[in-house]
C-alpha positions in Angstrom: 213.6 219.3 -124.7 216.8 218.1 -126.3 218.5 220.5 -128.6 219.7 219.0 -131.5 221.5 222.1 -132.8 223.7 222.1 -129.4 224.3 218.5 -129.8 225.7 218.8 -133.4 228.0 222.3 -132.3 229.2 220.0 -129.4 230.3 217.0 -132.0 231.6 219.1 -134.3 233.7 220.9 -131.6 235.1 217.4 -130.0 236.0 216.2 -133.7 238.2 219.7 -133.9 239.3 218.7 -130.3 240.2 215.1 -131.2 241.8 216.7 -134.7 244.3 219.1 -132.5 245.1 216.5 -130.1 245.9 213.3 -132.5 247.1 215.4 -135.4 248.6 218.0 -133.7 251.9 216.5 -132.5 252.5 215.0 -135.9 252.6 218.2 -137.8 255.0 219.3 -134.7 257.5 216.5 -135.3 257.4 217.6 -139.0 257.9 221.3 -137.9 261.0 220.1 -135.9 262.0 217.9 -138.3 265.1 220.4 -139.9 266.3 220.3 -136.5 267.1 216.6 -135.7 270.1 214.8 -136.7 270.1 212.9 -140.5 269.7 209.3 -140.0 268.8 207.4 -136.5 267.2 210.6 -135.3 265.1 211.5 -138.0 264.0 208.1 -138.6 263.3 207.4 -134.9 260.9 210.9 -134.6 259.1 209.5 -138.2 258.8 206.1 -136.7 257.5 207.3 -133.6 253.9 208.5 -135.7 254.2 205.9 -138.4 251.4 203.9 -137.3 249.1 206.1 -136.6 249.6 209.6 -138.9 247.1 208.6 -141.2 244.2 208.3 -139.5 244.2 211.3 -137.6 243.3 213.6 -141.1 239.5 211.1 -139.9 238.9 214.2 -137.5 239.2 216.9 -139.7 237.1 214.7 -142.0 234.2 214.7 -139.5 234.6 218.2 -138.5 234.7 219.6 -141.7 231.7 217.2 -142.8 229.8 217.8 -139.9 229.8 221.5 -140.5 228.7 220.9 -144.1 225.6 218.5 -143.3 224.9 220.2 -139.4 225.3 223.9 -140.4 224.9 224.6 -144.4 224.3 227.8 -144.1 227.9 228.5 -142.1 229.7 225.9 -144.3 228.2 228.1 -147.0 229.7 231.4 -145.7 233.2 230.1 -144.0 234.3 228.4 -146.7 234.5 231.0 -149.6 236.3 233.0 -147.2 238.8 230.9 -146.3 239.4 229.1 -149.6 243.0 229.9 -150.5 244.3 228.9 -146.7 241.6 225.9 -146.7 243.4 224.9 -150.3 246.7 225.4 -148.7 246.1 223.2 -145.6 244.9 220.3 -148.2 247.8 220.4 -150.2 250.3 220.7 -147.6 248.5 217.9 -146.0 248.7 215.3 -149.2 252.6 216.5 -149.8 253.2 215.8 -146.3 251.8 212.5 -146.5 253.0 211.8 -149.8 256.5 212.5 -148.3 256.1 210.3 -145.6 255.7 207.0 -147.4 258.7 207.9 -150.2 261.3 208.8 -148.1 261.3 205.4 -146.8 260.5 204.1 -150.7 262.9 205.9 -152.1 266.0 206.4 -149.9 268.3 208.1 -152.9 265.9 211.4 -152.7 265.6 210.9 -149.0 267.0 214.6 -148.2 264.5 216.1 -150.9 261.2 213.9 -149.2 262.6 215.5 -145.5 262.2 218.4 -147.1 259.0 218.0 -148.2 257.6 216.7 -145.4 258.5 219.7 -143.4 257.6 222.2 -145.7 253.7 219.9 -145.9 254.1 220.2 -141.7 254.5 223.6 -141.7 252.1 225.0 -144.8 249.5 222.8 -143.1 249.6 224.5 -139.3 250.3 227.8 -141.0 246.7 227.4 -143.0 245.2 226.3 -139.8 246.7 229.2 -137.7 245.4 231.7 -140.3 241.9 230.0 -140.9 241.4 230.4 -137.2 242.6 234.2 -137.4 240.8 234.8 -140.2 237.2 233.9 -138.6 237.7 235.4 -135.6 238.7 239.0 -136.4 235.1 238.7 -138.7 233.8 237.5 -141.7 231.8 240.1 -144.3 228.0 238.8 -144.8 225.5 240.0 -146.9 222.5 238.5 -146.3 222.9 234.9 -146.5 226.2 235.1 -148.5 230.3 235.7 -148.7 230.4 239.3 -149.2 234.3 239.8 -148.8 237.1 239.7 -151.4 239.7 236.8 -152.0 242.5 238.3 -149.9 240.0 239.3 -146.3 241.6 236.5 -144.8 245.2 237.9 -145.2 245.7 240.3 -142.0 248.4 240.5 -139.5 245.8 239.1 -136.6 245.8 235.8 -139.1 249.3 235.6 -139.4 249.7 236.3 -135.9 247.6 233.4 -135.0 249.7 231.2 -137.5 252.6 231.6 -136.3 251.1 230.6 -132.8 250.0 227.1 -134.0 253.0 226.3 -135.6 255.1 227.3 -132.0 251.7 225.3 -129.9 252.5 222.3 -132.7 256.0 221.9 -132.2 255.8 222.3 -128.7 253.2 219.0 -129.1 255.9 217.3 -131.1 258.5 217.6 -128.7 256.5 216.8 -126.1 255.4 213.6 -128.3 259.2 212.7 -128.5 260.0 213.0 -125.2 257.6 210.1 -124.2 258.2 208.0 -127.5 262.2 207.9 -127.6 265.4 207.7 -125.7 268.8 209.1 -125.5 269.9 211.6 -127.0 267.0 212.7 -129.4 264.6 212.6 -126.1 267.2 215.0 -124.2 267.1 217.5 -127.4 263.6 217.4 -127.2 263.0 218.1 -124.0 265.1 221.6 -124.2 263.0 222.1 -127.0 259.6 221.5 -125.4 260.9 223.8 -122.5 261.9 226.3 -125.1 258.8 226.3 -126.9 256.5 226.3 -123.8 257.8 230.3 -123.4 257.2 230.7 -126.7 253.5 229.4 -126.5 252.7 231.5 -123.6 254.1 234.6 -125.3 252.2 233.9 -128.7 248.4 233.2 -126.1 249.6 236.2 -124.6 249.7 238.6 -127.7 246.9 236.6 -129.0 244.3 237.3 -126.6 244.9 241.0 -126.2 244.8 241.2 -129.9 241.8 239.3 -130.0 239.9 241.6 -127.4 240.6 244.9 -129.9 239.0 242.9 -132.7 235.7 243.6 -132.0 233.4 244.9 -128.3 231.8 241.5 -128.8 234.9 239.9 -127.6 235.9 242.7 -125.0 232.6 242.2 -123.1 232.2 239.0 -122.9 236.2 238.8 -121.1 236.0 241.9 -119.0 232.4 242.9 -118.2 231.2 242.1 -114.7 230.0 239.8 -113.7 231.3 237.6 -116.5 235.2 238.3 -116.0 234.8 236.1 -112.9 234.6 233.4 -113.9 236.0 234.2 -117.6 239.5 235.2 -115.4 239.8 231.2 -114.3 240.7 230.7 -117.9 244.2 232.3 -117.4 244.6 231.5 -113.7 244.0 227.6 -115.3 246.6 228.6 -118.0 249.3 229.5 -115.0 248.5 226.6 -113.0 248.8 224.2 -115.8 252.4 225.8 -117.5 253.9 225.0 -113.7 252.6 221.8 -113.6 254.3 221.3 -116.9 257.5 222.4 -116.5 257.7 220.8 -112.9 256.8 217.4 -115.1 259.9 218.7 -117.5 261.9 218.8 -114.7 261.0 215.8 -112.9 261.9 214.2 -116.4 258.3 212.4 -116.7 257.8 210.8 -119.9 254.3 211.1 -120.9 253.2 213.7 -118.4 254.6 217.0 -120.3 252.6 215.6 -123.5 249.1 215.7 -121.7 249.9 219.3 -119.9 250.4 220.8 -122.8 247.7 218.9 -124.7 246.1 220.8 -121.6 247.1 224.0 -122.5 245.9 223.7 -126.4 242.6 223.2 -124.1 242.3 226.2 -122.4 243.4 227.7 -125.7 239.9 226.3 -126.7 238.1 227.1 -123.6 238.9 230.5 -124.5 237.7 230.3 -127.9 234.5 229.1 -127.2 233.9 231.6 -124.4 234.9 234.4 -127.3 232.4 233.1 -129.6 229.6 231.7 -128.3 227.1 230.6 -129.8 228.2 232.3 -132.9 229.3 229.9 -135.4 230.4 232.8 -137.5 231.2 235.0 -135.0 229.2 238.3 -134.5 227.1 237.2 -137.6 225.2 233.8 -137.8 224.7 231.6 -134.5 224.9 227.9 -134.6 220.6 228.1 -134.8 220.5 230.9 -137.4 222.8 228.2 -139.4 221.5 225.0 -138.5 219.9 222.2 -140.8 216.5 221.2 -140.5 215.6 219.2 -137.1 214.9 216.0 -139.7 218.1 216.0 -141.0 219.9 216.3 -137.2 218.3 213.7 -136.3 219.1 211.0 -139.3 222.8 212.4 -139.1 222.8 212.0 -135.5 221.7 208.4 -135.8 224.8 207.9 -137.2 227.2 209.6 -135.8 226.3 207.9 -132.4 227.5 204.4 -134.7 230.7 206.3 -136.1 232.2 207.9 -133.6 232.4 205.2 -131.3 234.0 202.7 -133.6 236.0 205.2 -134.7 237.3 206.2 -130.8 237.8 202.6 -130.3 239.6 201.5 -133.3 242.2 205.3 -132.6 242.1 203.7 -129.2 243.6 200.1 -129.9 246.0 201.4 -132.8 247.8 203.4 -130.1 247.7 200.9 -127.4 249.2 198.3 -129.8 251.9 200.7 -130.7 252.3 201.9 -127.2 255.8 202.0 -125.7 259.3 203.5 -126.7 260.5 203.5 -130.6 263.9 203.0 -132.2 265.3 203.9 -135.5 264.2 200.4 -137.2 260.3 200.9 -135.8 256.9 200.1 -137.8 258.8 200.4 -141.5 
């Protein structure tokens, strides 16, 4: 018999996947934004997301919807917990974009909108980052409620894990650049990308041990036998993977250091789901103990098997229509 409830956890997991991948490397450009020349450069790394920025917010969308219609009872406890980050991800999110469009609308108040669109890029990952912390060192549940205060998601775990997806962004930002532009700005970003790669490893480093002190739940599933052998592929993956990168750094491949580290962020998920599940809040309610009823999977389902296909093949066409290198004078 088909389980619905799987099937649902499985869509709402490839909408965050599709979410990390397509809006991930945007935020990174806007992360790395301070750090590329005024003028050619700056417009060149805008230019090289301009035609497709804006739809990839459709992911978190569907993820975020999903969870609400799929698993009530979890949107119902996650979301009072995490409203202040949640808030700040939104708002950094509409500044960002509002930023985007007037810089190019208003060039007199062009340094103040580069500004802005940075500081949206990085409040945005930062909320992300912390969200992500904040769920997994535990959520306080009374019954069927939020029992925890305003501030439980404020912890040095959740900072921890916010600073790691703003280094894991920018490292998909430069790797973005690398295979969008030329010259100089795709030599910068290249020693950037190779920069930031250490820096990714160190931050899934720290992250992980940290993560396995939160709670025995975590611990055992990693390190109890039989499971840690095949849960120890995960980082033997993670090696394999970061030398296949930097040997496609080195090599000076365009697109290839872009899809190795997308590859990374995978593993990076791999791990997450191996951490909690089938918890949905983890070490409290399970993606069944959450779940909507089966008559309500099934007319969401319905469609969702319409949606997400359009939606894949109209993401699909926007990029191959906008495929190729970018200059300076681009889509604006």
């Amino acid at each position: 018999m088909i389980d619905l409830t799987v099937i649902w956890a499985c869509i709402i997991g490839f909408a965050i996947i599709a979410y990390v991948v397509m809006d991930g490397f945007d935020l990174g450009i806007g992360i790395l934004f301070p750090f590329f020349k005024v003028g050619q450069d700056r417009d060149t790394a805008m230019n090289s997301i301009a035609p497709v920025w804006d739809g990839n917010e459709t992911w978190l969308v569907m993820g975020v919807g999903g969870l609400f219609a799929a698993f009530p009872l979890a949107y119902a406890i996650i979301l009072p917990a995490l409203y202040a980050p949640m808030i700040a991800m939104l708002l950094g999110l509409v500044f960002r974009g509002v930023a985007f469009e007037f810089r190019w609308r208003d060039p007199a108040h062009r340094a103040f909108w580069d500004k802005a669109f940075t500081s949206g890029s990085v409040i945005a990952t930062l909320a992300q980052g912390i969200a992500l912390g904040a769920l997994l060192q535990g959520i306080t549940v009374e019954g069927r409620s939020y029992a925890g205060g305003w501030w439980e998601w404020l912890s040095p775990f959740s900072l921890l894990t916010g600073v790691g997806l703003l280094v894991g962004y920018a490292l998909l930002g430069a790797c973005w650049l690398n295979w969008k532009t030329e010259g100089g700005l795709q030599r910068q970003t290249v020693t950037y990308a190779g920069r930031l790669g250490i820096g990714l490893l160190i931050m899934i480093a720290v992250i992980s041990f940290a993560t396995l002190r939160l709670d025995t739940q975590y611990y055992q599933r990693w390190l109890s036998f039989p499971d840690v052998v095949a849960t120890a592929q995960v980082p033997l993956a993670t090696l394999i993977v970061t030398f296949l990168f930097y040997r496609s750094l080195r090599l000076k491949r365009d697109a290839q250091p872009f899809f190795w580290a997308l590859a990374l962020f995978g593993l990076c998920l791999v791990g997450l789901g191996v951490s909690i599940w089938p918890d949905v809040v983890p070490a409290r309610v399970t993606i069944w103990e959450a779940a909507a009823p089966v008559r309500s999977q099934v007319f969401m389902l319905i469609g969702a098997s319409i949606m997400v296909p359009v939606i894949l093949t109209y993401t699909a066409w926007s990029y191959w229509v906008f495929r190729g290198k970018v200059g300076a004078e681009g889509y604006h």
